[in-house]
MITITOR-363003 format. One record per residue: x, y, z of N, C-alpha, C, O in turn; residue number from 1; residue in three letters; chain. Coordinates in nm, 2 decimals. Example, Ala and Ser with C-alpha at 12.3 -4.5 7.8 and 13.67 -1.06 7.14 Angstrom:
2
<n.c1 1.32 | n.c2 -0.57 | n.c3 0.78 | ca.c1 1.23 | ca.c2 -0.45 | ca.c3 0.78 | c.c1 1.32 | c.c2 -0.33 | c.c3 0.78 | o.c1 1.42 | o.c2 -0.33 | o.c3 0.85 | nr 1 | rest ala | kette A>
<n.c1 1.28 | n.c2 -0.22 | n.c3 0.71 | ca.c1 1.37 | ca.c2 -0.11 | ca.c3 0.71 | c.c1 1.29 | c.c2 0.00 | c.c3 0.79 | o.c1 1.34 | o.c2 0.11 | o.c3 0.80 | nr 2 | rest ser | kette A>
This chain:
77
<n.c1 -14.52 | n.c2 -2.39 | n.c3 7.76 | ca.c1 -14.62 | ca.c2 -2.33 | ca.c3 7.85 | c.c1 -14.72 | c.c2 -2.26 | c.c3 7.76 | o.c1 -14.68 | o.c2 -2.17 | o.c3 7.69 | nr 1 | rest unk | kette A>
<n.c1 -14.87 | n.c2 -2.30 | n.c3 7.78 | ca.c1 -14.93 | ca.c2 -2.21 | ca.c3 7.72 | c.c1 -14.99 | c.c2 -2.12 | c.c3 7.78 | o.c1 -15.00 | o.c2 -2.12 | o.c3 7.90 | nr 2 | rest unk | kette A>
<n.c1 -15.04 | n.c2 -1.98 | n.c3 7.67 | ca.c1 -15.10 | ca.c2 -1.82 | ca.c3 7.73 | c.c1 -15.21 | c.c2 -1.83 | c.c3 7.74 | o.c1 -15.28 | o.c2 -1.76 | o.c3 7.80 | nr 3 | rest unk | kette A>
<n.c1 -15.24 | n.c2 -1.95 | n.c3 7.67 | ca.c1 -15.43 | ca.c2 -1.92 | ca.c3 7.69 | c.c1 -15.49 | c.c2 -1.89 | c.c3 7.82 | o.c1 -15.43 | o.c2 -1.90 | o.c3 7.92 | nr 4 | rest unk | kette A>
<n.c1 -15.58 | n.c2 -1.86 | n.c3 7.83 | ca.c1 -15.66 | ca.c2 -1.83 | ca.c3 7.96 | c.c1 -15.70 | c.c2 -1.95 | c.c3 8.02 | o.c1 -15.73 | o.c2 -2.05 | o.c3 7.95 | nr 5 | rest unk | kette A>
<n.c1 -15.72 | n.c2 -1.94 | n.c3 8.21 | ca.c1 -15.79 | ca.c2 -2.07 | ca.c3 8.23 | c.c1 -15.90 | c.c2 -2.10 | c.c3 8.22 | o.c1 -15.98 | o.c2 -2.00 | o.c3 8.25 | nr 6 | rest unk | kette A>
<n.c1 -15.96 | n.c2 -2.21 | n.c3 8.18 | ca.c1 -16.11 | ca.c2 -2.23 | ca.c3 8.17 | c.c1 -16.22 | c.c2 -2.14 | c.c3 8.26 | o.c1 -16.32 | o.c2 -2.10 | o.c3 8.19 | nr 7 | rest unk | kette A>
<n.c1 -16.21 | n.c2 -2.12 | n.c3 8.36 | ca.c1 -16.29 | ca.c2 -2.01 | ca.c3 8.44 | c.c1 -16.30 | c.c2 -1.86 | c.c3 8.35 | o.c1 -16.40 | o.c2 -1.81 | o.c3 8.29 | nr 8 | rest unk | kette A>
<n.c1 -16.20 | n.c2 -1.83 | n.c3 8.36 | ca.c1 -16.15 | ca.c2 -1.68 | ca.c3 8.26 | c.c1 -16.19 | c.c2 -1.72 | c.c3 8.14 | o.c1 -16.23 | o.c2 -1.62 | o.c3 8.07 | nr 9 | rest unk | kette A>
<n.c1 -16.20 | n.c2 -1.85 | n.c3 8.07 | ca.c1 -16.23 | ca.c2 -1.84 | ca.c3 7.93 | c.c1 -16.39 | c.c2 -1.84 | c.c3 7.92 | o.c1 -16.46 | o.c2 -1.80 | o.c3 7.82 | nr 10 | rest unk | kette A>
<n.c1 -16.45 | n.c2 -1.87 | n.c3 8.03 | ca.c1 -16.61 | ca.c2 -1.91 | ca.c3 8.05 | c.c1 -16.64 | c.c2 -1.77 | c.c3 8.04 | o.c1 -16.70 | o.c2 -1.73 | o.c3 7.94 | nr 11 | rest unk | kette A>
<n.c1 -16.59 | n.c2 -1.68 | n.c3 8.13 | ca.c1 -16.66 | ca.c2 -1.56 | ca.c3 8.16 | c.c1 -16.66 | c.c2 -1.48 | c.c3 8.04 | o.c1 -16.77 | o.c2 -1.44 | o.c3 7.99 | nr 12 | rest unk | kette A>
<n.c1 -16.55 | n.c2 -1.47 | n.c3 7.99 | ca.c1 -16.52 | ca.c2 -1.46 | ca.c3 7.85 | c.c1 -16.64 | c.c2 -1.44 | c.c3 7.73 | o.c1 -16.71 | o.c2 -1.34 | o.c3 7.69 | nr 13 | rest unk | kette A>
<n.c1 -16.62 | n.c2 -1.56 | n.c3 7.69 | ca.c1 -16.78 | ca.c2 -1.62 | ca.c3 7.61 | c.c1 -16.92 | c.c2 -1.57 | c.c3 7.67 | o.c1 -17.00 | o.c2 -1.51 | o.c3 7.61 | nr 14 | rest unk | kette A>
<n.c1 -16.93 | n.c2 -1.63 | n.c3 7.83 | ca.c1 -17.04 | ca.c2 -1.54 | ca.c3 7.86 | c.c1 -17.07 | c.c2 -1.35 | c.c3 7.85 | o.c1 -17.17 | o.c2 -1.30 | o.c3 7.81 | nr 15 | rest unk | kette A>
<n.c1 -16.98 | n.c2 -1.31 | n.c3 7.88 | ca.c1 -17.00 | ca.c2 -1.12 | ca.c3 7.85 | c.c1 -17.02 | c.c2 -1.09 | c.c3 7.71 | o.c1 -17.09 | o.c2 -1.00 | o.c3 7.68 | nr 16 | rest unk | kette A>
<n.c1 -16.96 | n.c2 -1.19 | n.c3 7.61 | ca.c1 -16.91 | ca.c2 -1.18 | ca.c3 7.48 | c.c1 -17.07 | c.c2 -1.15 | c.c3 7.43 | o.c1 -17.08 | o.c2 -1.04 | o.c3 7.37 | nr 17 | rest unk | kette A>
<n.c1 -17.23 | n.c2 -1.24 | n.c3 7.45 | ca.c1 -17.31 | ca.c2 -1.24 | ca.c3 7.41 | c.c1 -17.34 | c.c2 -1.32 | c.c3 7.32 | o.c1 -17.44 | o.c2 -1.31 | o.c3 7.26 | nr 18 | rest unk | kette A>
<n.c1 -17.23 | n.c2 -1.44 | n.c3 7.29 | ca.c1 -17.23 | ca.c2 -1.52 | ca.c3 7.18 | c.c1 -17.30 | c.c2 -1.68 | c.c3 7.22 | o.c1 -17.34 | o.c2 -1.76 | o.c3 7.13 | nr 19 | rest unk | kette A>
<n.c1 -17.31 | n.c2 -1.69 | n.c3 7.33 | ca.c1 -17.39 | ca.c2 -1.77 | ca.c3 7.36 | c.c1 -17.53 | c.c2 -1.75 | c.c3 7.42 | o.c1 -17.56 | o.c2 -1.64 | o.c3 7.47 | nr 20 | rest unk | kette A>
<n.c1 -17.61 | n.c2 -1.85 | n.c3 7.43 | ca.c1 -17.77 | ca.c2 -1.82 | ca.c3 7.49 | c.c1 -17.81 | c.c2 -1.84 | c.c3 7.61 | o.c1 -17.91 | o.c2 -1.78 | o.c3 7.67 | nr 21 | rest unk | kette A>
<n.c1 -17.72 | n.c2 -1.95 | n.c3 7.66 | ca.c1 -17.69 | ca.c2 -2.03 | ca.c3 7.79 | c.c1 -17.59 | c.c2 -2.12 | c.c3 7.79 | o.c1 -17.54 | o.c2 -2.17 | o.c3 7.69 | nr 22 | rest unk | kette A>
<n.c1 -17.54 | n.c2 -2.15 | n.c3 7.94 | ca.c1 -17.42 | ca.c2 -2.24 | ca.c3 7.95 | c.c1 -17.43 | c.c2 -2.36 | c.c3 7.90 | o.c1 -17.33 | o.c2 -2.42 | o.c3 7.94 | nr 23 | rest unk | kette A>
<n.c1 -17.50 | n.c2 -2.45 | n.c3 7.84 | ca.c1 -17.48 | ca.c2 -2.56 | ca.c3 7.75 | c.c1 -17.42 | c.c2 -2.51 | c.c3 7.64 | o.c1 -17.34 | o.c2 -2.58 | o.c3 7.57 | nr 24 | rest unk | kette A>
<n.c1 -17.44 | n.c2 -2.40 | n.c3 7.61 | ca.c1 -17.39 | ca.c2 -2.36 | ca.c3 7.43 | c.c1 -17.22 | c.c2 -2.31 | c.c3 7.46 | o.c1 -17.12 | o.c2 -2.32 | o.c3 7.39 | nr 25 | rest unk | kette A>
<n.c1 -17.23 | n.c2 -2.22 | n.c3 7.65 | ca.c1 -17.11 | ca.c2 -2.21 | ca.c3 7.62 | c.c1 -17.02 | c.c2 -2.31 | c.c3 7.68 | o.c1 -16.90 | o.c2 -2.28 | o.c3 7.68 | nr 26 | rest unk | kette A>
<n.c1 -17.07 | n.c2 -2.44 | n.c3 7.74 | ca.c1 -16.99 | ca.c2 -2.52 | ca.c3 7.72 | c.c1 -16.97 | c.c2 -2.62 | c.c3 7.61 | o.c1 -16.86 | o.c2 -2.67 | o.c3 7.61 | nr 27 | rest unk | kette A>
<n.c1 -17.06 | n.c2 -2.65 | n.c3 7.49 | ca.c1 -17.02 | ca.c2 -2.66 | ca.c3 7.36 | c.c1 -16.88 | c.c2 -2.61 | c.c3 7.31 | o.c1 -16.78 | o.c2 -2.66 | o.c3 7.25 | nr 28 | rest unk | kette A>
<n.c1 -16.93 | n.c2 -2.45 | n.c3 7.36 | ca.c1 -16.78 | ca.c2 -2.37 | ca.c3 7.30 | c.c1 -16.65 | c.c2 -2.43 | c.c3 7.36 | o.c1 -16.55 | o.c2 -2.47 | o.c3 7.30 | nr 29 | rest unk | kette A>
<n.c1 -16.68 | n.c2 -2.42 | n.c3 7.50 | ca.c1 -16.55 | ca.c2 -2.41 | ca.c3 7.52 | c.c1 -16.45 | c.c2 -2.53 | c.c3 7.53 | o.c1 -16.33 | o.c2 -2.53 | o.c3 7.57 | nr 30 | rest unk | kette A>
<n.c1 -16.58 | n.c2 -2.66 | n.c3 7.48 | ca.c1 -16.55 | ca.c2 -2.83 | ca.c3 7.44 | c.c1 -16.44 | c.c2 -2.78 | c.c3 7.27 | o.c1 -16.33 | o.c2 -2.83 | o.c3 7.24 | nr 31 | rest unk | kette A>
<n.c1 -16.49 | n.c2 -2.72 | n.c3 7.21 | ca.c1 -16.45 | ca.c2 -2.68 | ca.c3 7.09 | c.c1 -16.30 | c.c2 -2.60 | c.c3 7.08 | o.c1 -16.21 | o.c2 -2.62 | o.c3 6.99 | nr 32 | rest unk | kette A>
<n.c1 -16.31 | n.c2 -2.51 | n.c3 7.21 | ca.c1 -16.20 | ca.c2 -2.46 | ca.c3 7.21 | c.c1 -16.09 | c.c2 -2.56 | c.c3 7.25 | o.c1 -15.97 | o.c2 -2.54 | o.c3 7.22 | nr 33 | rest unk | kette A>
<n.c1 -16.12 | n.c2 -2.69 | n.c3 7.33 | ca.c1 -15.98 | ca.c2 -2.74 | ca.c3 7.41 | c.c1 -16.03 | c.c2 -2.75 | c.c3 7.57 | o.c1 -15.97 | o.c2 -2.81 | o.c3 7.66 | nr 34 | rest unk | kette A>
<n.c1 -16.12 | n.c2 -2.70 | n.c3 7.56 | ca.c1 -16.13 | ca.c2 -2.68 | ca.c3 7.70 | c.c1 -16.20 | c.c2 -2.84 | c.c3 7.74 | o.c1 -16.17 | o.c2 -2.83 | o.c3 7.86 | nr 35 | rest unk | kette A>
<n.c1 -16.25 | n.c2 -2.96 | n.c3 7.74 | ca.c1 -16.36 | ca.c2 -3.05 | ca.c3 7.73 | c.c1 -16.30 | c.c2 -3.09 | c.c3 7.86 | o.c1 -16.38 | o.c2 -3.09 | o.c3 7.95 | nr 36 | rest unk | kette A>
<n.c1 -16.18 | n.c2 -3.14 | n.c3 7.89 | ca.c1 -16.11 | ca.c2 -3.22 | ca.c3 8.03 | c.c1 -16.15 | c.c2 -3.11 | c.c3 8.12 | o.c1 -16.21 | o.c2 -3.16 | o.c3 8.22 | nr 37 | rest unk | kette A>
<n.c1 -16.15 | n.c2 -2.93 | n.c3 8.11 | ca.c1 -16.21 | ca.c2 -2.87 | ca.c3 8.25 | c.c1 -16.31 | c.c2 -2.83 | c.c3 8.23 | o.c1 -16.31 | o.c2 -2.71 | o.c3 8.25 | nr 38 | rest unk | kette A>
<n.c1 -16.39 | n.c2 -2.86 | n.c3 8.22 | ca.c1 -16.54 | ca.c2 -2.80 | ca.c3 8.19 | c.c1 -16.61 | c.c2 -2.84 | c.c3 8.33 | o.c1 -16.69 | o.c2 -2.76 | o.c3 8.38 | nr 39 | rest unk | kette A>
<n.c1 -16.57 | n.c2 -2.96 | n.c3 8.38 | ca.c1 -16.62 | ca.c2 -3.00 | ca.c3 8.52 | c.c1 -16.62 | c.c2 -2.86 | c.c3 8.59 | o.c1 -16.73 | o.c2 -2.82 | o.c3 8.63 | nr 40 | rest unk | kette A>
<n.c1 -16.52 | n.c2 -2.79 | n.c3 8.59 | ca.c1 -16.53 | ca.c2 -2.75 | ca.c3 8.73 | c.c1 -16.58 | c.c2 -2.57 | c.c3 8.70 | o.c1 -16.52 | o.c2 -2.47 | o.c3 8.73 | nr 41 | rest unk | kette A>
<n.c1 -16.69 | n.c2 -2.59 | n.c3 8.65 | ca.c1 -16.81 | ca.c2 -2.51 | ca.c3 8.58 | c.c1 -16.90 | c.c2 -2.53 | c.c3 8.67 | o.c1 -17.00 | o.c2 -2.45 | o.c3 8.66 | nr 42 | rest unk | kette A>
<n.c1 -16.90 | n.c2 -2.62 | n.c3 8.77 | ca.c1 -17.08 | ca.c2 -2.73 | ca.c3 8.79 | c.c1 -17.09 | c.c2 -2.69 | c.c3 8.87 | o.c1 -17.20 | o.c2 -2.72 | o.c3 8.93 | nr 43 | rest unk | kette A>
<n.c1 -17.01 | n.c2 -2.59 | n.c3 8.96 | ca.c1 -17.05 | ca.c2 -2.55 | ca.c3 9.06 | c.c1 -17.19 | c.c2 -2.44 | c.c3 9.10 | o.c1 -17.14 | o.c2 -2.32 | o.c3 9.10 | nr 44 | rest unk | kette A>
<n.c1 -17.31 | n.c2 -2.43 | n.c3 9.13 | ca.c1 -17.42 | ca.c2 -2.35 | ca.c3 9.18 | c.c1 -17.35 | c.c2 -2.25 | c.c3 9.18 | o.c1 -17.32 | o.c2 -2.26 | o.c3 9.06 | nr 45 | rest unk | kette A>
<n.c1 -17.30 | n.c2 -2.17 | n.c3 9.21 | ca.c1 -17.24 | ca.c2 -2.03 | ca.c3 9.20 | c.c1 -17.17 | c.c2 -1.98 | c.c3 9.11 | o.c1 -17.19 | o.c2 -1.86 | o.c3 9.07 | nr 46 | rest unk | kette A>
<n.c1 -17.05 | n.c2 -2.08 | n.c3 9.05 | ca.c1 -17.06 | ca.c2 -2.00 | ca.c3 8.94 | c.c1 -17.15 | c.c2 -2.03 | c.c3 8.81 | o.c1 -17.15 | o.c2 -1.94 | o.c3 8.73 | nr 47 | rest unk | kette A>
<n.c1 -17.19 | n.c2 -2.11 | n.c3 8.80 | ca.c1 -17.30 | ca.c2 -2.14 | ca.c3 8.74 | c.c1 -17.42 | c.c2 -2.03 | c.c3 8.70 | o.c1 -17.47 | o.c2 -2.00 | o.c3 8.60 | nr 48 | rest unk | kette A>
<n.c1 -17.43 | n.c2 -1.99 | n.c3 8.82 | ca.c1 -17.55 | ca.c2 -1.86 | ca.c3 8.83 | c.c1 -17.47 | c.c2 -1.73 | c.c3 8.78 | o.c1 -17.51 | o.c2 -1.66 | o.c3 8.69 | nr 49 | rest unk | kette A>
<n.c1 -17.30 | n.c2 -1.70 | n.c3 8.85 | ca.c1 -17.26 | ca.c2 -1.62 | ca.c3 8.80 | c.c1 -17.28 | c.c2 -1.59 | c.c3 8.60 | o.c1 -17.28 | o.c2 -1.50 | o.c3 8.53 | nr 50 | rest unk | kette A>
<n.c1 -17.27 | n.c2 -1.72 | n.c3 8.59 | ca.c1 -17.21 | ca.c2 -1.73 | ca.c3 8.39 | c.c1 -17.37 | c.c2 -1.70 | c.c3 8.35 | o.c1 -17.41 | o.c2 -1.65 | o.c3 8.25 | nr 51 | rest unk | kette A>
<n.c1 -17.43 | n.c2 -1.73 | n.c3 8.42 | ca.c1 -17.57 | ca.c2 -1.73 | ca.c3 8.35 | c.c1 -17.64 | c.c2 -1.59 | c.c3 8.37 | o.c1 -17.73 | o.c2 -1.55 | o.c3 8.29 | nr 52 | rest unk | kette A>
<n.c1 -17.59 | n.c2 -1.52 | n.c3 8.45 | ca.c1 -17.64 | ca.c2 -1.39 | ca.c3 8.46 | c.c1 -17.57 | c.c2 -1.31 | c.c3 8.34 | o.c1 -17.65 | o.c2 -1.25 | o.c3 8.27 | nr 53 | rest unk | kette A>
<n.c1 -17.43 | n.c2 -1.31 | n.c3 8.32 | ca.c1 -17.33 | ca.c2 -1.29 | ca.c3 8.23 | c.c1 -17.44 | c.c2 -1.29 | c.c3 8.13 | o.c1 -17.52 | o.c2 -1.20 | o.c3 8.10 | nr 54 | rest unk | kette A>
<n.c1 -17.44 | n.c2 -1.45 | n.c3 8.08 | ca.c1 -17.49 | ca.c2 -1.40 | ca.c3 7.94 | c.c1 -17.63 | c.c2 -1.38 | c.c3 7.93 | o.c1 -17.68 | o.c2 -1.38 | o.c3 7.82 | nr 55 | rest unk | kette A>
<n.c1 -17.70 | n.c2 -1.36 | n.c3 8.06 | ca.c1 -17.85 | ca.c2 -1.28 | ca.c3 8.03 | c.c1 -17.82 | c.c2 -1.11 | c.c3 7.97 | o.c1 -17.87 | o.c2 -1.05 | o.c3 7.87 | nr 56 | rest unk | kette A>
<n.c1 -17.70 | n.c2 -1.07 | n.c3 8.08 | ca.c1 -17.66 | ca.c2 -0.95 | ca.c3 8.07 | c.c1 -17.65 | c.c2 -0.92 | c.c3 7.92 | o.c1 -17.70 | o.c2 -0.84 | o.c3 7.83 | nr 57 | rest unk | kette A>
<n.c1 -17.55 | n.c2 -1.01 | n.c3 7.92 | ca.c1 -17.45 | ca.c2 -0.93 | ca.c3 7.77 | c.c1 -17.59 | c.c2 -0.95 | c.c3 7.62 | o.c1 -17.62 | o.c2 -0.89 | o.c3 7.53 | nr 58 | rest unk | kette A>
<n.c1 -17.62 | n.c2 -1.07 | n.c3 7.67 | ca.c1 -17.75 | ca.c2 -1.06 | ca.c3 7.56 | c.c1 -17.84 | c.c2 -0.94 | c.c3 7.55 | o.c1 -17.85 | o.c2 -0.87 | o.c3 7.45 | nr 59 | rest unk | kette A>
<n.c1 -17.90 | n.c2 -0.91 | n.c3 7.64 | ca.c1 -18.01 | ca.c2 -0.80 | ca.c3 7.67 | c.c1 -17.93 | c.c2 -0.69 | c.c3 7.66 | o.c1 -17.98 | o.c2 -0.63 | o.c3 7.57 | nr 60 | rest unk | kette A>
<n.c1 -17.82 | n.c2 -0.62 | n.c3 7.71 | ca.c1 -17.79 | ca.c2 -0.52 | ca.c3 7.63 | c.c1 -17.75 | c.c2 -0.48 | c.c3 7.53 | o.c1 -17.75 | o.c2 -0.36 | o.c3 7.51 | nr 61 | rest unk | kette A>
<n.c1 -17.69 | n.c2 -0.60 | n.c3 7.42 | ca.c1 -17.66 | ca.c2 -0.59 | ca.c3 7.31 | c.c1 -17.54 | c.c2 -0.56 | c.c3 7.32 | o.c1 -17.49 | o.c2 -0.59 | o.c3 7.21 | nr 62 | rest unk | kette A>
<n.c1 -17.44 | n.c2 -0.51 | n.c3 7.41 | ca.c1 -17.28 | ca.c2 -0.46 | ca.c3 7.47 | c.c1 -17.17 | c.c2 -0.56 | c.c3 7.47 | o.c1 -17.05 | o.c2 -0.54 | o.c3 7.50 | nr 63 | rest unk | kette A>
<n.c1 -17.23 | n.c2 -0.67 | n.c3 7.43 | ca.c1 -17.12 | ca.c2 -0.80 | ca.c3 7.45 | c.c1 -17.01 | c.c2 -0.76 | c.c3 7.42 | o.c1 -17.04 | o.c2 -0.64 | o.c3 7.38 | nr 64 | rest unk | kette A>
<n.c1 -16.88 | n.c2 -0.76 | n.c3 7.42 | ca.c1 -16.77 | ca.c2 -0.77 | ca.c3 7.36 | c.c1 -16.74 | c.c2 -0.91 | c.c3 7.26 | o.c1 -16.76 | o.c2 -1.03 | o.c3 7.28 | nr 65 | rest unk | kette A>
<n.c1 -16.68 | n.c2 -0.82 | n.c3 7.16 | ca.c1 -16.67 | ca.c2 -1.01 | ca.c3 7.07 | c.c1 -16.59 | c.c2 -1.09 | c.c3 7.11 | o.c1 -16.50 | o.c2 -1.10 | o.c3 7.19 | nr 66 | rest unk | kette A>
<n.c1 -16.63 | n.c2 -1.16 | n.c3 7.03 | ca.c1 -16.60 | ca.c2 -1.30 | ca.c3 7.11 | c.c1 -16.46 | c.c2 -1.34 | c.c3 7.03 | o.c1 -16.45 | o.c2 -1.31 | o.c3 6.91 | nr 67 | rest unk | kette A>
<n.c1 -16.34 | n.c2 -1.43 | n.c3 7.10 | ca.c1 -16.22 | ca.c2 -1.44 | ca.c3 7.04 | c.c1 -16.25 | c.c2 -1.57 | c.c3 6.94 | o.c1 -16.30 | o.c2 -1.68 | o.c3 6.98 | nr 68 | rest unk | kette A>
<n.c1 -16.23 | n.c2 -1.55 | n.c3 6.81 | ca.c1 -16.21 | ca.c2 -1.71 | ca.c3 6.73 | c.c1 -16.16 | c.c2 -1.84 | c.c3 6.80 | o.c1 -16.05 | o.c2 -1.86 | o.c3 6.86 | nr 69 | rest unk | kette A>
<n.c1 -16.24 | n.c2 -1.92 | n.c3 6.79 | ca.c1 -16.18 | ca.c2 -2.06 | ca.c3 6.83 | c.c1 -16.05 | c.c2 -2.07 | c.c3 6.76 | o.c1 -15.97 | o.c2 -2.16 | o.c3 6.80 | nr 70 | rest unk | kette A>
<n.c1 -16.01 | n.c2 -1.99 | n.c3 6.66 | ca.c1 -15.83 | ca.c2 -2.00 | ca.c3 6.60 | c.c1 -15.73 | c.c2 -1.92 | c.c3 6.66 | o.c1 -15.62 | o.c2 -1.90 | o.c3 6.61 | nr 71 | rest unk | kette A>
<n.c1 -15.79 | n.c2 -1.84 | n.c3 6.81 | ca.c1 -15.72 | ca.c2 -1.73 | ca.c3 6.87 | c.c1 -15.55 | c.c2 -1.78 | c.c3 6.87 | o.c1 -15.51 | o.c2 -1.90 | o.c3 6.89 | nr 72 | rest unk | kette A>
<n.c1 -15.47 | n.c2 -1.65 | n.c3 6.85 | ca.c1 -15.36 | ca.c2 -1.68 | ca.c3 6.85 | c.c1 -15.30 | c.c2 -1.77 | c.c3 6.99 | o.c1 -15.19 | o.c2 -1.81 | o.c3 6.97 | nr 73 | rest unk | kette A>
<n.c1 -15.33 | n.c2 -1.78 | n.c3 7.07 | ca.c1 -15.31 | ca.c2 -1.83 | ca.c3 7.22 | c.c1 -15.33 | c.c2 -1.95 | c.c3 7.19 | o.c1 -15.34 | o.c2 -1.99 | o.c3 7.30 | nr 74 | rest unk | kette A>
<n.c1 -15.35 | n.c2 -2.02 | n.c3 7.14 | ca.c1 -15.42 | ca.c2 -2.17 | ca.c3 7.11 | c.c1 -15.30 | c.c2 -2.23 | c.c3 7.03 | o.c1 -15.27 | o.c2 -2.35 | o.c3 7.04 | nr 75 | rest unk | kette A>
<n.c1 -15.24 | n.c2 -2.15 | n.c3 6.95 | ca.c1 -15.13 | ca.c2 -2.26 | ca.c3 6.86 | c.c1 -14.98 | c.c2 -2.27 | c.c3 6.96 | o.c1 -14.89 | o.c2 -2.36 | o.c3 6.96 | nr 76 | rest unk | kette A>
<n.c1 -14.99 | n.c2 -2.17 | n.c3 7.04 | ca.c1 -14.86 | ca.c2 -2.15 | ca.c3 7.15 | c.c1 -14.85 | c.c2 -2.33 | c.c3 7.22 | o.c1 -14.76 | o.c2 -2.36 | o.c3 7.30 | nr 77 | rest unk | kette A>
């Protein structure tokens, strides 16, 4: 059983983080991390707007929290 987080949690994640510019880049990311089979269920209009406000936020205030390496320990479990 793996610890990693689920794709929803891992989105928001990257979004607060400030490491991306918009949700194409963070679904790039989270294609990168493992995530590419759930990425669908991203497409929904609401959360969609939620992730995108995220990373207007975390951009503009400069407050992101960093972002976990695509080598995070949770990934080899």
């Amino acid at each position: 059983m793996e610890d990693r987080p689920g794709v929803v949690e891992r989105a928001f994640q990257i979004a607060r983080s400030g490491a991306v510019a918009n949700t194409s880049e963070l679904r790039k990311q989270l294609a990168a991390e493992g995530y590419a089979d759930t990425i669908p269920s991203l497409a929904g209009r609401s959360i969609s707007t939620q992730l995108t406000r995220m990373i207007t936020e975390a951009r503009l205030s400069g407050s992101g929290l960093p972002e976990a390496p695509a080598d995070a320990s949770w990934q080899d479990r």
